[in-house]
N, CA and C atoms as a LAMMPS dump frame, in Angstrom:
ITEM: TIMESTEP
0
ITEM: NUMBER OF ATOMS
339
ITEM: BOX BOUNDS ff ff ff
-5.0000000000000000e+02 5.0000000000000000e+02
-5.0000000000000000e+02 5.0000000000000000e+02
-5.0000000000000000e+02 5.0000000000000000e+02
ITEM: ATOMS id mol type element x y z
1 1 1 N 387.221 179.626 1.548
2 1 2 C 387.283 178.999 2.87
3 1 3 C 387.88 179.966 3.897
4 2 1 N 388.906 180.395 3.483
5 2 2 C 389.727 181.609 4.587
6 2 3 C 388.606 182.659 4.925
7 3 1 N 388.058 183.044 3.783
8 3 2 C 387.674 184.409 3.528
9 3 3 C 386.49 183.979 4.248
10 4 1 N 385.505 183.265 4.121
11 4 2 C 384.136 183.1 5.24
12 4 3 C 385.005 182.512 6.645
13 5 1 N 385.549 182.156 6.848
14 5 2 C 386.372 182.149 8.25
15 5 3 C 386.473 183.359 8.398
16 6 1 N 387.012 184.173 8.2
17 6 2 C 387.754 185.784 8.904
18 6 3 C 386.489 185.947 9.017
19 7 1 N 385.573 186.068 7.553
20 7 2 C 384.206 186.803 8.304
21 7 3 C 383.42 186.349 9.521
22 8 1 N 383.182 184.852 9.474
23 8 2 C 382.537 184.26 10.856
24 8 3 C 383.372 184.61 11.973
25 9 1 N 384.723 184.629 12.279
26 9 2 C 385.486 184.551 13.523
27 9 3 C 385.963 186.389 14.016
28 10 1 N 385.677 187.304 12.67
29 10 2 C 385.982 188.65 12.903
30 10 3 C 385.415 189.267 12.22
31 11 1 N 383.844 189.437 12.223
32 11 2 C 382.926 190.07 11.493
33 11 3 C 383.638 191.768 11.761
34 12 1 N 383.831 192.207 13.09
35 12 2 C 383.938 193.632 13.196
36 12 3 C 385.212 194.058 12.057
37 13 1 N 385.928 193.635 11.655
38 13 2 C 387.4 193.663 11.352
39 13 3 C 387.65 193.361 9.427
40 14 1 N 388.37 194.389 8.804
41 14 2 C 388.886 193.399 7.596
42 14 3 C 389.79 192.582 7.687
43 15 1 N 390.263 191.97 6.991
44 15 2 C 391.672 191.07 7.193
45 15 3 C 392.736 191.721 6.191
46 16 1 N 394.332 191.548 7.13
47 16 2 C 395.365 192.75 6.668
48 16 3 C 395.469 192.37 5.591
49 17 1 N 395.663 193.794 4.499
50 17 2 C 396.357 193.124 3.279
51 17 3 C 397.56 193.623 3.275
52 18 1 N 398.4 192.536 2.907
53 18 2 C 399.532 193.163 2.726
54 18 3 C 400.397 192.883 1.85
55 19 1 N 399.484 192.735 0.547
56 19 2 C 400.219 193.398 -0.998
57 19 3 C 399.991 194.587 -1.064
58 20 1 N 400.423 194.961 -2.237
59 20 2 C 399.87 196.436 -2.532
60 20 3 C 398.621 196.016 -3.281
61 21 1 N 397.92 197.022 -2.6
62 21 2 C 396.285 196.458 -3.525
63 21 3 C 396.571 197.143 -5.11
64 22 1 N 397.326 197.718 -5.606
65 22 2 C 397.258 197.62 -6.888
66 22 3 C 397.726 196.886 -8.279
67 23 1 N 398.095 195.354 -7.522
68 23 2 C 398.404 194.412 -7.914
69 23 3 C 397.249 193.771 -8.314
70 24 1 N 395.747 193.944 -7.491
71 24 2 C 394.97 193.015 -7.611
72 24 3 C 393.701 193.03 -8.748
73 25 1 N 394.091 193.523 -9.71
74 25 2 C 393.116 193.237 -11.254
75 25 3 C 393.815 194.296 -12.425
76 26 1 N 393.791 193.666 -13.408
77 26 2 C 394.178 193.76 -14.796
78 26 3 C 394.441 195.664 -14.919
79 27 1 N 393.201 195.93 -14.333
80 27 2 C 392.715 197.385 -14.471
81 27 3 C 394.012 198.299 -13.852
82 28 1 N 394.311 197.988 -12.314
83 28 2 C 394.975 198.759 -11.607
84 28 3 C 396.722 198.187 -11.867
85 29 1 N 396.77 197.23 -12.679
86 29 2 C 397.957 196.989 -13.02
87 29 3 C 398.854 197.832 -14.731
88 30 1 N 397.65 197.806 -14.859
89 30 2 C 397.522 198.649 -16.443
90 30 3 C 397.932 200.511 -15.886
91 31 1 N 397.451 200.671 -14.738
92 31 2 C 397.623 202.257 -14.326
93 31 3 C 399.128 202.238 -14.05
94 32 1 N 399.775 200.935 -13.021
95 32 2 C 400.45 200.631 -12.546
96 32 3 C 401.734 200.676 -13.316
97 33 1 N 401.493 200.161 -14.228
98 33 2 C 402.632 199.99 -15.772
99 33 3 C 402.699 200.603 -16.828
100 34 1 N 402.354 202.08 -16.898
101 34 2 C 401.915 202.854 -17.747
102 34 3 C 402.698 203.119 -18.81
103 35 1 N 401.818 203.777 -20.093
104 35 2 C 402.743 203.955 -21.341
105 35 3 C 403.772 205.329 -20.263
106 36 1 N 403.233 206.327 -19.794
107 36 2 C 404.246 207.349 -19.552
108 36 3 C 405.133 206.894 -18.825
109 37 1 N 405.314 206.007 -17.865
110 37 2 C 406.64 205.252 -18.037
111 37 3 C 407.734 204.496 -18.47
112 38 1 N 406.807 204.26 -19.845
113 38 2 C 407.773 203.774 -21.031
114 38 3 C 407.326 202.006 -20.883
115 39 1 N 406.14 201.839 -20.036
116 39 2 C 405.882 200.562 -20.912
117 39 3 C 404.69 200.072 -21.707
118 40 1 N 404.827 199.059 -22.76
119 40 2 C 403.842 198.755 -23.705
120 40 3 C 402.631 198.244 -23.323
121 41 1 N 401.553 198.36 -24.088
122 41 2 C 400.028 197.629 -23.84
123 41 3 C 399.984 197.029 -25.195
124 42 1 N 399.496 195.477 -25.206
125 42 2 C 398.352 195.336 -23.783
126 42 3 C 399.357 194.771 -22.858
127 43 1 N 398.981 194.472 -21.716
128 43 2 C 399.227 193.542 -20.407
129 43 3 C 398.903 192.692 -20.552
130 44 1 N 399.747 191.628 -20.586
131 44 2 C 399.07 190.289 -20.956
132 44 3 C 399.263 189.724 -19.31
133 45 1 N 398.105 188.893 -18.896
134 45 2 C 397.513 188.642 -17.557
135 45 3 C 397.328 186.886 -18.247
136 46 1 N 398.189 186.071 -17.615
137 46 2 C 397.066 184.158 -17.368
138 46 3 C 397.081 183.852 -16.157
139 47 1 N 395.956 183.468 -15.732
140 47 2 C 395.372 182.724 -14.818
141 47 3 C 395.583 181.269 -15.25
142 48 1 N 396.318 180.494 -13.847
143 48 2 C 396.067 179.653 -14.458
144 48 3 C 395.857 178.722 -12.567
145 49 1 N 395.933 177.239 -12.631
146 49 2 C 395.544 176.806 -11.333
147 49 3 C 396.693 175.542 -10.991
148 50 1 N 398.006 175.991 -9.963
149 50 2 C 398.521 175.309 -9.803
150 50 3 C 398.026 174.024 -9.076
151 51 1 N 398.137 172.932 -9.185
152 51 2 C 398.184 171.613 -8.587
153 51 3 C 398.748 171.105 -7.696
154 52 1 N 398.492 171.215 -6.547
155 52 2 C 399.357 170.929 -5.722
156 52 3 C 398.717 169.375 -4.988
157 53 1 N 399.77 167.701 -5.608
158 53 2 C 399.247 166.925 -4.925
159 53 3 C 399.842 166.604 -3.558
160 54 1 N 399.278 166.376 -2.242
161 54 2 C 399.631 166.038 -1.208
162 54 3 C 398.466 165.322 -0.254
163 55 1 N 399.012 165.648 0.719
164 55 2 C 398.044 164.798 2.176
165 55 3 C 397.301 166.019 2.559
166 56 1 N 396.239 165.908 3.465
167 56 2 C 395.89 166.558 3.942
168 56 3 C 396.704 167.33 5.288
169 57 1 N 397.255 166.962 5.823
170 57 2 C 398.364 167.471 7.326
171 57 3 C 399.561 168.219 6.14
172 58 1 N 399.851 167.633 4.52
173 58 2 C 400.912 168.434 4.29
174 58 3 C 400.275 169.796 3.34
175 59 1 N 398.998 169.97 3.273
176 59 2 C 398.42 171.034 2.773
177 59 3 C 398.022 171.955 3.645
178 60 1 N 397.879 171.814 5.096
179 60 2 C 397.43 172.292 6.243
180 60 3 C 399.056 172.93 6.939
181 61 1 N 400.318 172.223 6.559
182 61 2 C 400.888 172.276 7.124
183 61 3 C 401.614 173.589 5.915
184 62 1 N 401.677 173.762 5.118
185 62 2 C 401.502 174.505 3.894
186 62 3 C 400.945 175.861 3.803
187 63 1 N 399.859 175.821 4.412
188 63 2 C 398.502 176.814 4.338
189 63 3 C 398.838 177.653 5.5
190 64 1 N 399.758 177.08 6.448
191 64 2 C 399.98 177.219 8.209
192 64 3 C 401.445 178.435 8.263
193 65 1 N 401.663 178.196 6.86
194 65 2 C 402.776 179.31 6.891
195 65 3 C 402.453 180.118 6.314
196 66 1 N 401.912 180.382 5.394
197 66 2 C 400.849 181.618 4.59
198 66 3 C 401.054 183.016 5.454
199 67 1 N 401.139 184.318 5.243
200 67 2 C 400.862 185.475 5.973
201 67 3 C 400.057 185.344 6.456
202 68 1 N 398.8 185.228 5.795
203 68 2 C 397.135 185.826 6.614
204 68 3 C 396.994 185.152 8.002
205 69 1 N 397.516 183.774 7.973
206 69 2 C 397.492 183.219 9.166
207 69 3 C 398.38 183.235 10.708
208 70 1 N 399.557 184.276 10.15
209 70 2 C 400.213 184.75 11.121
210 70 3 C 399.68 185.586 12.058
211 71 1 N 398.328 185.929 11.585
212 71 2 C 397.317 186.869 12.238
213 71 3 C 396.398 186.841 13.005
214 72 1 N 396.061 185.253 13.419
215 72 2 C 395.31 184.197 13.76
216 72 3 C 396.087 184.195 15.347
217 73 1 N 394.939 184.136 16.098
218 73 2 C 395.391 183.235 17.957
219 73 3 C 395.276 182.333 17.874
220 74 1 N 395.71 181.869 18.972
221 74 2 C 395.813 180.037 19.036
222 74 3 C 394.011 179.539 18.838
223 75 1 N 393.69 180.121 19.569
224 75 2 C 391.886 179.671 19.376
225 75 3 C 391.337 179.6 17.746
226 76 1 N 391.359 180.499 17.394
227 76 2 C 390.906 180.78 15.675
228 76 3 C 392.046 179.97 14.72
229 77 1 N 393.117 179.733 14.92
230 77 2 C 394.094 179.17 14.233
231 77 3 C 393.568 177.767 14.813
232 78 1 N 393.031 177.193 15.805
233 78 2 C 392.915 175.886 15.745
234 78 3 C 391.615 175.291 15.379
235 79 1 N 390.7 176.53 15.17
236 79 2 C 389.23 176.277 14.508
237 79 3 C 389.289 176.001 12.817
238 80 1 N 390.521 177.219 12.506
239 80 2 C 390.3 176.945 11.107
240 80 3 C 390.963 175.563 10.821
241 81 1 N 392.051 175.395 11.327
242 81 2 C 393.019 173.705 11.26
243 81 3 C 391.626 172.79 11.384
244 82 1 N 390.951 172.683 12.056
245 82 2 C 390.016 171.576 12.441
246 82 3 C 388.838 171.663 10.949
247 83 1 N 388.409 172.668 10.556
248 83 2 C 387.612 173.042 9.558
249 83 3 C 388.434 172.801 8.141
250 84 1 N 388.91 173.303 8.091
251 84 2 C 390.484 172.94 7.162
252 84 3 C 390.24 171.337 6.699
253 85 1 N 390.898 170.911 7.907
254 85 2 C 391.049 169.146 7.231
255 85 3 C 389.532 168.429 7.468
256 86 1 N 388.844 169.123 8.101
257 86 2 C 387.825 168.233 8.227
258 86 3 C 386.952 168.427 6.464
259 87 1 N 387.187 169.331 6.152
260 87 2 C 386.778 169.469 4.871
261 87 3 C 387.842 169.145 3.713
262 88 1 N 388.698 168.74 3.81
263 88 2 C 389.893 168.435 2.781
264 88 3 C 389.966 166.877 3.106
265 89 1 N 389.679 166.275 4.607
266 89 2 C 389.672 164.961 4.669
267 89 3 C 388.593 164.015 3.859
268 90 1 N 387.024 165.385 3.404
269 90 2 C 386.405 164.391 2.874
270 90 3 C 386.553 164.209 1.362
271 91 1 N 387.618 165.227 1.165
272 91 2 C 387.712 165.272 -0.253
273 91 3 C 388.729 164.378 -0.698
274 92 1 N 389.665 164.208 0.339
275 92 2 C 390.648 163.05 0.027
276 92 3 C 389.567 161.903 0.125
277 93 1 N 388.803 161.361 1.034
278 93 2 C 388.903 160.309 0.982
279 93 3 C 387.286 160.045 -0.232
280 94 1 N 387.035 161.03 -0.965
281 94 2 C 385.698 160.766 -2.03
282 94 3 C 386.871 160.517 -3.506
283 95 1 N 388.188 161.099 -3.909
284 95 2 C 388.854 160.893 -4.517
285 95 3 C 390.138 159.43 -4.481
286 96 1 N 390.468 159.541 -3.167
287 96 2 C 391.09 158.64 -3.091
288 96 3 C 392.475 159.172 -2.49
289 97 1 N 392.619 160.695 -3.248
290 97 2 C 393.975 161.481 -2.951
291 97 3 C 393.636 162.839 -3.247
292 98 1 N 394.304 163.641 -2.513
293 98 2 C 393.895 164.831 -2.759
294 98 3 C 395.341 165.807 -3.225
295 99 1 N 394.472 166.398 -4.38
296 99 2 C 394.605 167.842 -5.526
297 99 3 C 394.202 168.614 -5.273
298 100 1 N 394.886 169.553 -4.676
299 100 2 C 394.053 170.856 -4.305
300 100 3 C 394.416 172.203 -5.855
301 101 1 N 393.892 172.59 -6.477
302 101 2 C 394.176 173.543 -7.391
303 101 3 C 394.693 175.204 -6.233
304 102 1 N 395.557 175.624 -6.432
305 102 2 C 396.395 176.763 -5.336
306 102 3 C 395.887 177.803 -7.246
307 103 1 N 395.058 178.941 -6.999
308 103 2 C 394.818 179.754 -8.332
309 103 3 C 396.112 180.397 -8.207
310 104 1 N 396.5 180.538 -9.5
311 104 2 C 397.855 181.646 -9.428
312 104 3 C 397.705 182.874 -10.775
313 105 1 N 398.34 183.742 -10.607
314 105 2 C 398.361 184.599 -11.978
315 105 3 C 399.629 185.568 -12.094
316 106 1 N 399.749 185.157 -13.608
317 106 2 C 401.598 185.815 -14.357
318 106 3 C 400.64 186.715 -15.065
319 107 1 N 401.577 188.216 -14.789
320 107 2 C 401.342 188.973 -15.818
321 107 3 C 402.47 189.459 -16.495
322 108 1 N 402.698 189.693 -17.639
323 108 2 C 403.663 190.244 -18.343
324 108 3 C 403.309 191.523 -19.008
325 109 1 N 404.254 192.464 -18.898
326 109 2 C 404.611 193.902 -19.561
327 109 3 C 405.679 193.958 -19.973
328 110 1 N 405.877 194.303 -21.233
329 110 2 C 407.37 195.199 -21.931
330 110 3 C 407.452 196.189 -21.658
331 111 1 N 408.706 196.635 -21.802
332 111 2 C 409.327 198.184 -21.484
333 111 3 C 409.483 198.426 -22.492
334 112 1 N 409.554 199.599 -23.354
335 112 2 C 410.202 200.213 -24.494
336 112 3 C 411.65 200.488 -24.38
337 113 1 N 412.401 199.672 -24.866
338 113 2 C 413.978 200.836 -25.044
339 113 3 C 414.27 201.815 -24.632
C-alpha cells in the first residue's frame, strides 16, 4: 500500500531509506556477521506476522508515526490517510473488526568465545 503510493504520488523519486540496507535479506546479513569476525553460521532468520488488533483511526494513527511518513506534505499525507482507511474501513466492516498482520523478522547469530 505505501510502496504503490510513493510510486503514484513520486514516480520521479525513491523513497528514503533509512536502515542500513544491509539489514535487508538473509544474504547481506550473513556478509554482515561474518565467521572473520568471530561469528557462527548458519543465521537463523523467522519471519513471522505480528497481529495487531485495533480500529481503523488507531492503525492510521499508528502508521502516522512511522519514519517514511515524516516525509510526506500535508497534501500526500492526507491522500494516503483517506486511501488508508478507506481501504481498512472495508475490511473492518467485511470482518466485523479489524487485524491487520504488521510482517516482522528476528534474526539470530552467535559469537564464538
Amino acid at each position: 500500500m505505501v510502496g504503490q503510493f510513493w510510486r503514484d504520488e513520486f514516480s520521479l523519486s525513491a523513497p528514503p531509506f533509512v536502515n542500513d540496507p544491509r539489514i535487508v535479506s538473509e544474504a547481506t546479513l550473513t556478509e554482515l556477521f561474518n565467521s572473520e569476525l568471530g561469528y557462527q553460521h548458519p543465521l537463523i532468520v523467522n519471519d513471522f506476522d505480528l497481529i495487531v488488533d485495533t480500529s481503523v483511526d488507531g492503525l492510521w494513527d499508528s502508521f502516522a508515526e512511522t519514519y517514511l511518513i515524516a516525509f510526506l506534505e500535508r497534501g500526500p499525507l492526507g491522500r494516503l490517510e483517506s486511501r488508508m482507511k478507506a481501504l481498512f474501513t472495508d475490511l473492518q466492516s467485511a470482518l466485523g473488526s479489524l487485524q491487520f498482520p504488521l510482517p516482522m523478522s528476528q534474526f539470530t547469530v552467535l559469537k564464538c568465545p
